[in-house]
N, C-alpha and C positions, 0 to 999 in steps of 0.2 A: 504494500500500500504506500503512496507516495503522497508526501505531507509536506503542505509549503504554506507558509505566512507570508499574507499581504495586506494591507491597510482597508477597514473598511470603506468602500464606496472607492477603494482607488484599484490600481492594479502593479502589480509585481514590475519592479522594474528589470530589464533584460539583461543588463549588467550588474556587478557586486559594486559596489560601493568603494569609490577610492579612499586612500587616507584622510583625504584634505576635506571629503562631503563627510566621514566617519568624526573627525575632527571638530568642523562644525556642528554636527548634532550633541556632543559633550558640552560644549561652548554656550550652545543654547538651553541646554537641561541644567549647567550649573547657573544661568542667569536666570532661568526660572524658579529655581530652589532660593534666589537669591531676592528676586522678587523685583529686575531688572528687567524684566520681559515684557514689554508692553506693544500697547497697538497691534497693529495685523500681526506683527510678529508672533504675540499671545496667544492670537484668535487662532490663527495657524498651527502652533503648538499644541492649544487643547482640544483641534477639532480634528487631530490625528492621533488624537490619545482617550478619548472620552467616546463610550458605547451604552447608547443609551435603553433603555427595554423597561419590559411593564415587568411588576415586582410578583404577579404571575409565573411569568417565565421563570424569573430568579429564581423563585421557590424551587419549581418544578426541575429545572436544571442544577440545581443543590442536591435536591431530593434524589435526581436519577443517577449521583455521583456518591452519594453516602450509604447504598442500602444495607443494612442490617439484617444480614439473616438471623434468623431465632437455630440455636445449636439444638438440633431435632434428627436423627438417624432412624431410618426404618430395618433397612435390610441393606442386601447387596450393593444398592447404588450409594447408601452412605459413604460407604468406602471410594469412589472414587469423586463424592460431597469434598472429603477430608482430600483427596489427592489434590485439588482445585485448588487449596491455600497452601500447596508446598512451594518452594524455591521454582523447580519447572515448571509450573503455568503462571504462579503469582496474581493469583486472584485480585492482589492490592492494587496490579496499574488500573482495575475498573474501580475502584472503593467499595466492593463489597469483600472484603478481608475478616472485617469486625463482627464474627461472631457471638451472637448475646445470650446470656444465659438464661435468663429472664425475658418470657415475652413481652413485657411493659417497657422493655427496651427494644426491641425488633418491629420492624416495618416489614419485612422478608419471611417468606418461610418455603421452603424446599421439602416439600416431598419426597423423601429420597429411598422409593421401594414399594411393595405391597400393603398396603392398610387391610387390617383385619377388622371384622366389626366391631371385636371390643375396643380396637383403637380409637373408632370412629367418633363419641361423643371426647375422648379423652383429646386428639387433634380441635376437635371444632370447638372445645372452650379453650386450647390455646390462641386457636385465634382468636377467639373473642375477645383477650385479654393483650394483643398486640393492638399497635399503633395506627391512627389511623393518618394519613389514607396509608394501606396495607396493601402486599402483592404477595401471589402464588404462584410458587412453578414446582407443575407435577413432574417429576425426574422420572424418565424410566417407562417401559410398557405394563409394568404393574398397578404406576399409579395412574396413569392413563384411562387405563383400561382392564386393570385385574394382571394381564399379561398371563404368562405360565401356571401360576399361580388361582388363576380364576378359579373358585367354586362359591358354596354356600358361606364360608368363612368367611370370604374377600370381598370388599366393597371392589364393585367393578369400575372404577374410575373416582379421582377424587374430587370431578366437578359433581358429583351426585349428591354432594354435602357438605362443599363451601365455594366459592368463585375461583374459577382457575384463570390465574391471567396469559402465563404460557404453560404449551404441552413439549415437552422434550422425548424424543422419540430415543428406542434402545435398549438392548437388554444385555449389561447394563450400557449408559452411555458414556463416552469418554469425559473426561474432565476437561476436553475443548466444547464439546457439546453443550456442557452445562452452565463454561461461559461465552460460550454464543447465545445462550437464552438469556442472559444476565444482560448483555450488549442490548436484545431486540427487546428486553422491557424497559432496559434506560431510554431507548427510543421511545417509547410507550408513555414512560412519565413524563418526556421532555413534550410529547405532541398531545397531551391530552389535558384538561382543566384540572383544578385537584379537587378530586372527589373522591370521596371514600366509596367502598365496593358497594354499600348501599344505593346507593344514587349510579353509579355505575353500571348497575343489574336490576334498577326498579326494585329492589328491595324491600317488603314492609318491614318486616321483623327478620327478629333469629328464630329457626327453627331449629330446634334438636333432633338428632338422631336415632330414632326409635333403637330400643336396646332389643336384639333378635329375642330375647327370650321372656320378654315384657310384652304381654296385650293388652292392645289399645283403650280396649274396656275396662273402666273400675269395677275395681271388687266389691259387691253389697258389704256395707259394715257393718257390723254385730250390734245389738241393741244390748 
């Protein structure tokens, strides 16, 4: 991928810059600093240094560079969860690095494996207790879709019982995979308003997860 800096609203100039224009641009940042700068010279100065945006973006552009995954391992795709912050992929050039232990500190949460039903209310009051506006990424074809793993046990996907924002395909998938999903949600938070998953998905409430071995129907009470 090939990455070049140029002035906004201007364009890249086709040459490098010689000593004596290098020169000059020190000569005028320390006269600024100095508080010598004036007239167009000023005006020149801060209209090649100052980028101006609505405090929307800000946010959301902070937000898509800080995420906080909540520290949560299912199964096999954990393990290449945890490969994703070693040395060799270096999760930190995205800033999702910051592992949290505590969901009241996490905005993130990864999926990373098969959910069993008894997992199912135990995952969806974590998220409840994360930050809002909050993101999901289901890791793997188990959480997807059950994967191999599918039966009566396995919730078959785990948009079935809280908002997925991505799906990562793979059994399990690499820890490039997982942060190319990381990249296509930072895109997600950058291009979307901030709204929590509520308003997101129409949302009215939270629903619980009925527990497999609980019917729906109360029990007549003993007089």
């Amino acid at each position: 991928m090939e990455i070049s800096r140029q002035k906004l609203g201007g364009t890249q100039p086709d040459q490098p810059q010689s000593p004596e224009e290098f020169r000059l641009r020190q000569l005028r940042a320390r006269d600024m600093l100095k508080g010598e700068l004036e007239g167009a010279d000023l005006e020149s100065y801060v209209e090649e240094r100052v980028l101006t945006t609505t405090l929307e973006k800000a946010l959301n552009w902070a937000r898509s560079n800080a995420l906080w995954p909540a520290t949560l391992g299912l199964a096999c795709c954990g393990l290449e969860m945890m490969a994703m912050v070693t040395p060799r992929y270096d999760s930190a050039r995205f800033g999702a690095e910051v592992f949290r232990a505590s969901p009241r500190q996490a905005d993130m949460l990864i999926l990373s494996g098969r959910v069993s039903m008894k997992m199912v209310p135990v995952l969806r009051r974590v998220y409840d207790q994360m930050l809002e506006p909050k993101w999901v990424i289901a890791m793997g074809a188990c959480a997807s879709s059950g994967g191999v793993f599918n039966n009566y046990a396995v919730a078959a996907g785990a948009d079935k019982f809280m908002p997925v924002d991505v799906h990562v395909p793979g059994c399990p998938p690499r820890p490039e995979a997982l942060l190319y999903s990381i990249i296509k949600l930072q895109h997600k938070v950058r291009g979307r308003p901030d709204l929590g998953w509520r308003e997101r998905y129409g949302a009215r409430g939270t629903e619980e997860w009925p527990h497999p071995h609980v019917t729906s129907n109360p029990t007549a009470s003993s007089s």
